[in-house]
N, C-alpha and C positions, 0 to 999 in steps of 0.2 A: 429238386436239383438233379438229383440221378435223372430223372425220367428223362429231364429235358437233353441231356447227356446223350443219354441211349438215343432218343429221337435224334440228335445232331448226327449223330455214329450212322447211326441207319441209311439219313437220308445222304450223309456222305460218301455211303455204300454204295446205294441206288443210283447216285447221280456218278461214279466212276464206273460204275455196270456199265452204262448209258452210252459212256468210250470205251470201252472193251471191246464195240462191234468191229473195230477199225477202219471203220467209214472212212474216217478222217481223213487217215493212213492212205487209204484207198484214193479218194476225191486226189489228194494232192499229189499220187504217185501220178495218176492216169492222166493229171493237169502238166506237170511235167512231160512226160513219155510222150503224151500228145507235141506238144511245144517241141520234143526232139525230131518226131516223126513230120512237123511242120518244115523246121529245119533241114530234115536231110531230103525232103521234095522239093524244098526251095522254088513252094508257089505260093503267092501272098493268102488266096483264098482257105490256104489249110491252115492256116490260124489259129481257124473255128475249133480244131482239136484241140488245144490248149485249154479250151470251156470247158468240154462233154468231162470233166472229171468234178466239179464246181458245180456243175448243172445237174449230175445225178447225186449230190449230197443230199440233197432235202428228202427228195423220192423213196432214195435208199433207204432211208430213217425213218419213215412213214410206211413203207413195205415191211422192213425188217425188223425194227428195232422196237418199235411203240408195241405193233401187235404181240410180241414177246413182256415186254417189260410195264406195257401199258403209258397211259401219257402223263408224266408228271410235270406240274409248274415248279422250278427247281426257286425262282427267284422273286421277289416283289416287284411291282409294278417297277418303282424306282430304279432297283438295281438293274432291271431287265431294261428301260431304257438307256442306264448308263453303261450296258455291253454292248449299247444298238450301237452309239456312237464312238464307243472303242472299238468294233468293227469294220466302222465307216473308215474313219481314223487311221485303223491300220491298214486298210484297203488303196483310201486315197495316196498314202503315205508311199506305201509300196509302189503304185504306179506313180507316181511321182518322182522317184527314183530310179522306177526302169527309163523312164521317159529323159530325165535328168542325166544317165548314163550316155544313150542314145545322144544326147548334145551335146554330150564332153566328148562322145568318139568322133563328130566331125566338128568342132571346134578346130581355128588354126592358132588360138591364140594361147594353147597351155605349154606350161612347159615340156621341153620335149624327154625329159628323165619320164615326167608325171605320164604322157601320151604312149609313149615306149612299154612302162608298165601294163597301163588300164589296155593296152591293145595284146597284151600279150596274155592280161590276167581277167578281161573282161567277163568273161563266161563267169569265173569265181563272185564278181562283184553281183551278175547277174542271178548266180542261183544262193548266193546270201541274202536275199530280197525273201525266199520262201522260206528259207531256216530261220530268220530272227521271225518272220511272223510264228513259225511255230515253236520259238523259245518263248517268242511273247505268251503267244497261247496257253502253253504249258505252265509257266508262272502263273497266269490268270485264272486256270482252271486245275491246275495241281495234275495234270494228266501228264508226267513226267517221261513216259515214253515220247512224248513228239520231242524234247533232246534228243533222244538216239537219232528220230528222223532226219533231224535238222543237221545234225553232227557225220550221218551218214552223206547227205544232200553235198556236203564242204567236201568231205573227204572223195569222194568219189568220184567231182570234179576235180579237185587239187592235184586227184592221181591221173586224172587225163587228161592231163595240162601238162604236166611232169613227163607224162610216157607218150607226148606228142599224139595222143590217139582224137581222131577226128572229132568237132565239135560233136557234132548231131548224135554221135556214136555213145558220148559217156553221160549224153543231158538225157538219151532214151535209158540207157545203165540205171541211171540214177533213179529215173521214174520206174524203172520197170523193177527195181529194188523195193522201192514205197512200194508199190503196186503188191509184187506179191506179199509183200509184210502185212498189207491190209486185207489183205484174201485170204490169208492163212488165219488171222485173228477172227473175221467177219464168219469164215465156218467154225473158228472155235466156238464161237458165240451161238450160232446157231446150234450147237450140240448141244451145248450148254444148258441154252434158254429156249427151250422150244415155245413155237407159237402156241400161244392160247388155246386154238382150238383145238391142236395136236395134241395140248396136253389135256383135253376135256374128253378128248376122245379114249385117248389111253386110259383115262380113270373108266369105263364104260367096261 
């Protein structure tokens, strides 16, 4: 019974090692800050920024993270389908929502209290769509920092909402806040946990 204890301890270790690099952190700042920097060009085709923060998760993880830590299967067959499609789930959910906002702001048939609000508090509704996913996250994988993210993401817009400061200006704030929290963690990790080789080498 201890053993199996210790084993659970370990592996529970290893697998919050795994988020310590602040990838995460990093992907969702720079998906953000991108989406600000799309905003204040205000050309449809810079969108594309919005991804490169999404699109370099995997890479980063596979450059940085595995060749330090190595590749571990955290899950069973089972459970690892049932986070393919809490994933999906949260994914669609989210766009679903952004898209759903997008028709209530040119809808003519809401009330006009309700229209007044969402047009004045939009942004808020809109960067709530990345913080419950990273609340969700966080409950699901115990990695309790993504709250602060999520908590930061609210607050950051609420205050640039509040102090009238231009959209494009506090949605780039926000990301470039994630951004560095995840750069600062992702060298801590690299201190930390040097590569493989680095560290074969050193024993020499």
């Amino acid at each position: 019974m201890s053993q199996t204890v210790d084993f659970e301890q370990l592996k529970r270790k290893l697998y919050l090692s795994y988020h310590r690099d602040g990838i995460l952190d990093l992907a969702v700042g720079l998906t953000i800050l991108g989406f600000g920097i799309s905003m204040a060009m205000d050309v449809g085709a810079t969108i594309v920024f919005s991804w490169i923060g999404l699109f370099l998760y995997a890479p980063l993880k596979s450059a940085i993270t595995i060749p330090r830590l190595g590749f571990v299967q955290f899950e069973s067959e089972s459970k690892r389908k049932t986070n393919l499609i809490y994933r999906l789930v949260l994914g669609l959910g989210t766009f679903a929502l952004f898209f759903g906002l997008v028709i209530f702001l040119w809808a003519d048939n809401l009330p006009p209290d309700f229209t007044t609000w969402l047009r004045q508090y939009h942004m808020l509704v809109l960067g709530a769509l990345p913080a419950i996913a990273l609340a969700v996250t966080a409950w699901r994988t115990g990695v309790y920092r993504l709250l602060v993210d999520a908590l930061l993401i609210v607050v950051i817009i609420l205050a640039g909402i509040q102090l009238q400061i231009a959209e494009p200006t506090y949605v780039m704030v926000a990301g470039g806040v994630l951004s560095l929290i995840g750069l600062g963690l992702l060298l801590s990790f690299m201190r930390r946990y040097p590569a493989q080789k680095e560290a074969d080498n050193d024993l020499r």
